[in-house]
Each structure stands twice: as structure tokens, then as C-alpha cells.
matplotlib code that plots the C-alpha trace (Angstrom):
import matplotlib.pyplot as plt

x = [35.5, 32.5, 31.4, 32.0, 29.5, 27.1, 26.7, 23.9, 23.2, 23.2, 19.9, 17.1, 16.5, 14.7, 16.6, 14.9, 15.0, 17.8, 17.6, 19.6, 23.8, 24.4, 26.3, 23.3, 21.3, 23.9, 23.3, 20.2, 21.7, 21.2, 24.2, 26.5, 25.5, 25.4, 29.1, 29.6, 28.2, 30.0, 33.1, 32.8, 31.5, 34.8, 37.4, 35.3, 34.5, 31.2, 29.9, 30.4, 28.7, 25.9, 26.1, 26.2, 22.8, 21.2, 21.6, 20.0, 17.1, 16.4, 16.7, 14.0, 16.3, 16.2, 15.5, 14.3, 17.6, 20.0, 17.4, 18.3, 21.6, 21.7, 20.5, 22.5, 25.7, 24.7, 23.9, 27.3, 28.7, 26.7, 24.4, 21.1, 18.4, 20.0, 19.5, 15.6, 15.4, 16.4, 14.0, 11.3, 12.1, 12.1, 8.6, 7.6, 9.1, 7.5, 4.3, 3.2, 3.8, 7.6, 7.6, 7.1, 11.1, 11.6, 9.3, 9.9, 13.9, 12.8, 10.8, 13.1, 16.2, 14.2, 13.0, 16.9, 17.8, 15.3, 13.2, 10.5, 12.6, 10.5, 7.3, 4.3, 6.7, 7.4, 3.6, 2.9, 5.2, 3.2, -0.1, 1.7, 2.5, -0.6, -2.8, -2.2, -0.6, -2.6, -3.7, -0.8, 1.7, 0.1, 0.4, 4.4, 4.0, 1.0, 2.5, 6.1, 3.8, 1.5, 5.6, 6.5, 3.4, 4.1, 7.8, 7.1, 3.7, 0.8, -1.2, -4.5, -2.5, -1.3, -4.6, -5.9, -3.5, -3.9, -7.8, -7.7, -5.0, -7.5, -9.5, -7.1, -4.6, -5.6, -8.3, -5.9, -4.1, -6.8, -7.0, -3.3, -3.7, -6.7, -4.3, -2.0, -4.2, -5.7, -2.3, -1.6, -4.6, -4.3, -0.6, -1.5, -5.4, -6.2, -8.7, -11.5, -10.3, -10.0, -14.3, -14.9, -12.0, -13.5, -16.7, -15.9, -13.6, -16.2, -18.3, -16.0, -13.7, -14.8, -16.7, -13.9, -11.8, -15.1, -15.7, -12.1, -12.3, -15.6, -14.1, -11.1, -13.8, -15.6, -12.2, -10.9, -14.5, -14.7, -10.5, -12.6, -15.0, -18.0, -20.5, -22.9, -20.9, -19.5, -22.7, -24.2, -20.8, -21.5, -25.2, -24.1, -21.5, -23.7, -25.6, -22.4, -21.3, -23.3, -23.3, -22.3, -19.6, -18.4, -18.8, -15.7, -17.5, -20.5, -18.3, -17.1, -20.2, -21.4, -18.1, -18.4, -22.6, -21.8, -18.9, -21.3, -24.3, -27.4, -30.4, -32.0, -29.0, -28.0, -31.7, -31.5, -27.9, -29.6, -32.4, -30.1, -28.4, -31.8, -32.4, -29.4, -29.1, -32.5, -31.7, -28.6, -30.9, -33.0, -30.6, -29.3, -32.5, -33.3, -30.1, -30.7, -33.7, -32.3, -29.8, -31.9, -34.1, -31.3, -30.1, -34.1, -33.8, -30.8, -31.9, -35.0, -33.1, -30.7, -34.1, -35.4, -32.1, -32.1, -36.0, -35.2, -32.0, -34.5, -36.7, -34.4, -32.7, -36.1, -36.4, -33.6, -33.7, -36.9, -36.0, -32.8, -35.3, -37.4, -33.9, -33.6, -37.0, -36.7, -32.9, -34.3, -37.3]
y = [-23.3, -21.9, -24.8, -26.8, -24.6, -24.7, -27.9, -29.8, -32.3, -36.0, -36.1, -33.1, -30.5, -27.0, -24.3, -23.0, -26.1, -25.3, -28.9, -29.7, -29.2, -25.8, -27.6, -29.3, -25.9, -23.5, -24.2, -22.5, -19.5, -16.5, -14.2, -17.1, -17.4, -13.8, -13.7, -16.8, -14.6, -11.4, -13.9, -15.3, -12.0, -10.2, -13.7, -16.3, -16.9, -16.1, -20.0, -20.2, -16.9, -18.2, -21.3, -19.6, -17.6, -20.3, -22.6, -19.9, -19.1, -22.9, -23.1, -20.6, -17.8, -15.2, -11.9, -9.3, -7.6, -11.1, -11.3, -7.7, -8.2, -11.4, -10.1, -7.0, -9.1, -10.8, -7.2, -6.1, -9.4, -8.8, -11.4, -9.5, -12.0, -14.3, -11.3, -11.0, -14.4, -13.7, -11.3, -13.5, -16.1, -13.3, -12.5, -15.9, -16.4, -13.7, -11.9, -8.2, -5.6, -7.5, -8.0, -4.4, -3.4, -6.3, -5.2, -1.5, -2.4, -5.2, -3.1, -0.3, -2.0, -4.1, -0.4, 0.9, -2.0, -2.7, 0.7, -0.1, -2.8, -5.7, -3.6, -6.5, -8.3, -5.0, -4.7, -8.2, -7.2, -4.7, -6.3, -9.1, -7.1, -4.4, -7.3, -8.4, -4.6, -3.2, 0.9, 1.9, 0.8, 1.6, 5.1, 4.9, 1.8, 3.1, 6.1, 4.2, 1.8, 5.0, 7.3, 3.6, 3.7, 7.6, 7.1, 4.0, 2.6, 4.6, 7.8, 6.2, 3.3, 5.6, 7.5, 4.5, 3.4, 7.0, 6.5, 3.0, 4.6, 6.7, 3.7, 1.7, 4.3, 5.5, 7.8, 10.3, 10.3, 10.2, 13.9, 14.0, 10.6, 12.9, 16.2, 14.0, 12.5, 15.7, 17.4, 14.5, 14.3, 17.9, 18.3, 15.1, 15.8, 19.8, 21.3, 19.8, 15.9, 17.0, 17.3, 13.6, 13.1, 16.6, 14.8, 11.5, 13.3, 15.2, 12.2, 10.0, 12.0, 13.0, 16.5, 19.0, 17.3, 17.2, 20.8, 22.3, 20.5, 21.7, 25.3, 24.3, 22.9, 25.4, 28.0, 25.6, 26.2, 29.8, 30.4, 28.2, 30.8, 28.2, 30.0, 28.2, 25.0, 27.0, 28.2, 24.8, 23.6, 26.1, 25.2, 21.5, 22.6, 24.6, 21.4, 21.0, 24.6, 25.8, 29.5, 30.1, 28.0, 28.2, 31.7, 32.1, 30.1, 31.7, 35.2, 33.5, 32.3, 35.9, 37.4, 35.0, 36.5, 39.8, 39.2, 37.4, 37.2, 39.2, 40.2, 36.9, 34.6, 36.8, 36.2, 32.6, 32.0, 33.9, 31.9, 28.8, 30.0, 30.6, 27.0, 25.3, 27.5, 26.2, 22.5, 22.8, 24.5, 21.2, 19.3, 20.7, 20.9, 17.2, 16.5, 18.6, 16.6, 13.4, 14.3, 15.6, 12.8, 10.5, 12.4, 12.1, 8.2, 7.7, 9.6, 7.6, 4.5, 5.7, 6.7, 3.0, 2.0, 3.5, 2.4, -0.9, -0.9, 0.9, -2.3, -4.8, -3.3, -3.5, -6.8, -8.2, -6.2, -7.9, -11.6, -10.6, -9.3, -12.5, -14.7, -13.1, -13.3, -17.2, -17.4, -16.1, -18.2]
z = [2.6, 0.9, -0.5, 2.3, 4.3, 1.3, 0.7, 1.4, 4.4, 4.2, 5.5, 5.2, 7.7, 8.8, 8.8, 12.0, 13.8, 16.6, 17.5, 14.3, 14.4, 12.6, 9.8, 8.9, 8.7, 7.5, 3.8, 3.8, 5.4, 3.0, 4.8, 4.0, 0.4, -0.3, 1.2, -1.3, -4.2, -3.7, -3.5, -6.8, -8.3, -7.4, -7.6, -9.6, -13.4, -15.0, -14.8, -11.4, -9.9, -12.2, -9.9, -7.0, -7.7, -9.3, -6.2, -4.1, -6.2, -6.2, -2.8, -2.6, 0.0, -2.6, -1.6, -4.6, -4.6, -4.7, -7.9, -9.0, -8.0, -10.5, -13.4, -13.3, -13.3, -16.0, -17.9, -17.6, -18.8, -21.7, -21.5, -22.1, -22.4, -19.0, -17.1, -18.3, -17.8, -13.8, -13.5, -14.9, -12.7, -9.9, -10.4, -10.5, -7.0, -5.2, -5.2, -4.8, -3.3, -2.4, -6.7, -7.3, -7.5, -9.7, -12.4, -12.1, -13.2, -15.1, -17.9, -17.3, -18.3, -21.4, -22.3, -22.5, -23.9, -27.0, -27.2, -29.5, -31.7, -29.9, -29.1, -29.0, -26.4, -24.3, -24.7, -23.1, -20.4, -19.4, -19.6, -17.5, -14.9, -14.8, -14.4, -11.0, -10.3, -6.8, -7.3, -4.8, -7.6, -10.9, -11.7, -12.0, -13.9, -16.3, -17.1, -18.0, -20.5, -21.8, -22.7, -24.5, -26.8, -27.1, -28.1, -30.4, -30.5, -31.7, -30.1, -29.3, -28.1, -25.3, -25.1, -24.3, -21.6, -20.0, -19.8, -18.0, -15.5, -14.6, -13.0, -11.7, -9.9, -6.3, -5.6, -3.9, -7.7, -9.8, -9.9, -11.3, -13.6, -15.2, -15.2, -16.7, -19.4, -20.3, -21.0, -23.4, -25.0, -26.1, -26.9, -29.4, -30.6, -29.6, -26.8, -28.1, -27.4, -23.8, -23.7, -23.1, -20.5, -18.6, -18.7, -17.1, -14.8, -13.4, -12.8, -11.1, -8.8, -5.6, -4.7, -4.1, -7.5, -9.3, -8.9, -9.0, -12.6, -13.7, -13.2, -15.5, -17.6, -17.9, -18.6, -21.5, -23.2, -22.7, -24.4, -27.4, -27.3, -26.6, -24.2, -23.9, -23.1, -20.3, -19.2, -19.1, -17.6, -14.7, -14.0, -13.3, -10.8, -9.0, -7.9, -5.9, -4.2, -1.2, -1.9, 1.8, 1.5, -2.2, -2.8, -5.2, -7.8, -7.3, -8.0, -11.2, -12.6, -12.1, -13.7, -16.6, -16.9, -16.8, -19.4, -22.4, -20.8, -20.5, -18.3, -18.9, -17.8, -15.0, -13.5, -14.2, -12.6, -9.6, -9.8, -9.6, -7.1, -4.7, -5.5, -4.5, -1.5, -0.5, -1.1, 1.2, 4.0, 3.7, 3.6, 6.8, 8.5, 7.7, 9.2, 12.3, 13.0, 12.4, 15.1, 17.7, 16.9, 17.9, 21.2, 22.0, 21.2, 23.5, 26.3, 26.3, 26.3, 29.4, 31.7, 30.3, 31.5, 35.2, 36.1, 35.0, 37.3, 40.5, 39.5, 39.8, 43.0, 44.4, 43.5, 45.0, 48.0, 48.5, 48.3, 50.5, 53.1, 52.4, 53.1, 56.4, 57.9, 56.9, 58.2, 61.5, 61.6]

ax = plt.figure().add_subplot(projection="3d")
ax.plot(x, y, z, "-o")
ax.set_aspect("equal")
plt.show()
């Protein structure tokens, strides 16, 4: 019966076209062959539930889970590479986002299955995949290739894959991709690898990250014992924390002063401090003006607005007077 209602029509037609007899468009109905699957999954043989989903993956109805669905019944027949073969043909078929859950179990299972025993292939797998990968699905799949270069691959390998995460994750997870990369960096290298990644951190995220990160900065040079570094650390996030806004960093610089400073740098983090404070009242002074300058602008335009509609009443209450006079005439 199943293959009655699967089989092709003697002449071609469009599944949507309700002009056409059901039996003709019925073959193309993907309820019917995933009935037909599940059929010869729990009754069939092996060769002909591979039948079954090869017919609807040429006919082009597969969804990503008949695909998943596919190559896992191959796995637990024990036929390894079929089943990666499914998913490759999966991820030809279909395009992100939809391919995302195809290669998320794809290089999950070919992880548990080969570890690191076929590592330059597992490698182009990953640089297949990350290359057309949008930000809103990297992280997961970055830091999945970044624990495979950790587990079998090489440390600046993974150091390397943690670093271009950074860039091509989301800006809302940057801040975690960096956390992240800065924990690895020194459980595998020490504190002092984790300088360069502070650095570029601070550049790249946005304000409140950046600053909440030069702080930590900042702390991971003063446990080294490296003063100065912290001091300097400290001057370049000041250019970033309104003192009337930010005043618990302004209490920490001051703490950290007192602590290992002396007169000389407690007078010049003041001095700092007067500075930046007067930037931001310019800033906000500038921007005062630019706004009352553009609440003068628009009332200006409304009274240009309102004598230009007086004038053009007045002008057509004149020829309406005019029309009369000659009506009457």
C-alpha cells in the first residue's frame, strides 16, 4: 500500500496544484513518507529503509530531522561513515540557520566517534562549517572546535581558535568568548599570556565591558605585583568613567594610590580626575546647545509654517471673493 501511494505519476505534477487528482500529488507528501519510514524502520530490512530515505532526500521533502533521523539509523546499524555521509548530503540540501542542528550533531557524533584519530579531517569540518556559520551560532560551535584542539590538537591551535571567536561571536557574547579565552590562556601559558588578550579586549568591546575589564585588568597586574602596569591600566580607564557617574572606580584608583603610591601619584590621579570631569561637562554642555539649538530650529520652522498657511488662506479667500463679484456680474 505504501508503495502504491509512493510511487511516482505517469505524468509530472505540483504537489500544490489542487487541480491535479491526489494520487498524482501524494508521492511528494512528506507525512506519508515519514509513515513509510518509520514502517520499514520498525518491519523492514536495512536496504530498504535506506530506500525509503534515499527516495525522499532525492525528492528534495527532507526536513533536518528525517536527515538526523537517517543518519542515526544508520549509526546504530553500525554503519559509521553512511551516516556522515547523510549528514553531508543534509548540509548540502539546506542552508543556515535551518543547517545549524545538522552540523551541531554532525561534528558531535564524528567527535565521539574518532576523537582525535582523524584530526586534519575533523579540522576541515570545522573550517567547513565556521565559514559560512552567522555570529548567532558560532560561539557553541567555536568553543566545541577550540576543546578538540585542547583534547588532541595542539595549545596554540586552540589559542588561536579562541582569539578568532572573539570576532566572530555576537557582541552581546563577546564579553564571555573573552572571559572564556582568558581563562584558557592562563590555565595553559600563566597570567602574563593573558596581557595581549586584556589589551584587545579593552579595545574592542563596548564601554561598560571595556571598563568592567580594565578593572580586572588592572587586579590581575596588581596579584603580579606590577604597579606601574596597573597604574597606567587605570589612567586609560579614566578616559571612560564620569566621576559623577562612575564613582566606584574612582574609590579604587584611589584605594590602589594610597596602597603603593605616594604624594606625587595621589596628586596626579586627582589631577586626572579634574580633567576628565571637565571633558564630560563639555561634553554635556556642547550637547545642551546642540539641543536647544534644534528646539530653536523647529519652532522657527512651525511659525514659518503657520504665516505661510495665514498667506495662502488670504490668498484664496481673495480669488473666492473675486469668483463671486464676477458670478454676480
Amino acid at each position: 500500500m505504501m508503495q502504491r501511494a509512493t510511487a511516482a505519476p505517469p505524468r509530472r505534477s505540483h504537489y500544490f496544484d489542487e487541480s491535479e487528482p491526489v494520487q498524482y500529488r501524494v508521492y511528494k507528501s512528506l507525512k506519508v513518507w515519514s509513515l513509510y519510514a518509520d514502517i520499514e524502520e520498525a518491519f523492514g530490512t536495512l536496504e530498504s529503509c535506506q530506500r525509503v530515505y534515499e527516495r525522499i532526500i532525492d525528492l528534495r521533502i527532507a526536513t533536518p530531522q528525517i536527515i538526523i533521523n537517517y543518519a542515526k539509523f544508520l549509526e546504530e546499524n553500525d554503519y559509521f561513515e553512511n551516516s556522515f555521509k547523510t549528514y553531508e548530503k543534509g548540509i548540502a540540501l539546506f542552508k543556515w540557520p535551518v543547517v545549524n542542528e545538522i552540523w551541531t550533531v554532525y561534528l558531535t557524533k564524528f567527535l565521539k566517534r574518532y576523537g582525535g584519530k582523524k584530526l586534519e579531517r575533523a579540522r576541515d569540518l570545522f573550517e567547513q562549517c565556521l565559514e559560512t556559520c552567522p555570529s548567532k551560532f558560532a560561539m557553541k560551535l567555536y568553543l566545541l572546535y577550540a576543546k578538540l584542539e585542547e583534547e588532541h590538537g595542539l595549545p596554540r591551535h586552540a589559542m588561536s581558535i579562541y582569539n578568532r571567536a572573539t570576532a566572530a561571536v555576537e557582541k552581546s557574547e563577546m564579553y564571555s568568548m573573552f572571559n572564556i579565552y582568558i581563562k584558557k590562556a592562563a590555565s595553559m601559558y600563566g597570567l602574563t599570556h593573558t596581557r595581549p588578550i586584556f589589551q584587545h579586549a579593552v579595545e574592542v568591546l563596548p564601554e561598560d565591558r571595556s571598563r568592567e575589564m580594565s578593572m580586572r585588568f588592572a587586579q590581575m597586574e596588581r596579584s603580579l605585583g606590577e604597579i606601574d602596569r596597573a597604574r597606567a591600566i587605570y589612567a586609560h580607564c579614566s578616559e571612560i568613567c564620569d566621576p559623577r557617574v562612575h564613582t566606584q572606580f574612582w574609590d579604587i584608583w584611589k584605594e590602589f594610590e594610597v596602597k603603593h603610591g605616594n604624594e606625587d601619584t595621589v596628586r596626579e590621579m586627582l589631577r586626572i580626575k579634574r580633567s576628565v570631569q571637565a571633558t564630560y561637562n563639555t561634553s554635556v554642555n556642547v550637547m545642551s546647545a546642540q539641543m536647544l539649538a534644534t528646539a530653536s530650529g523647529w519652532c522657527r520652522f512651525r511659525e514659518c509654517v503657520r504665516l505661510f498657511g495665514l498667506c495662502m488662506s488670504s490668498v484664496v479667500l481673495r480669488d473666492y471673493i473675486g469668483f463671486v463679484q464676477c458670478s454676480l456680474n
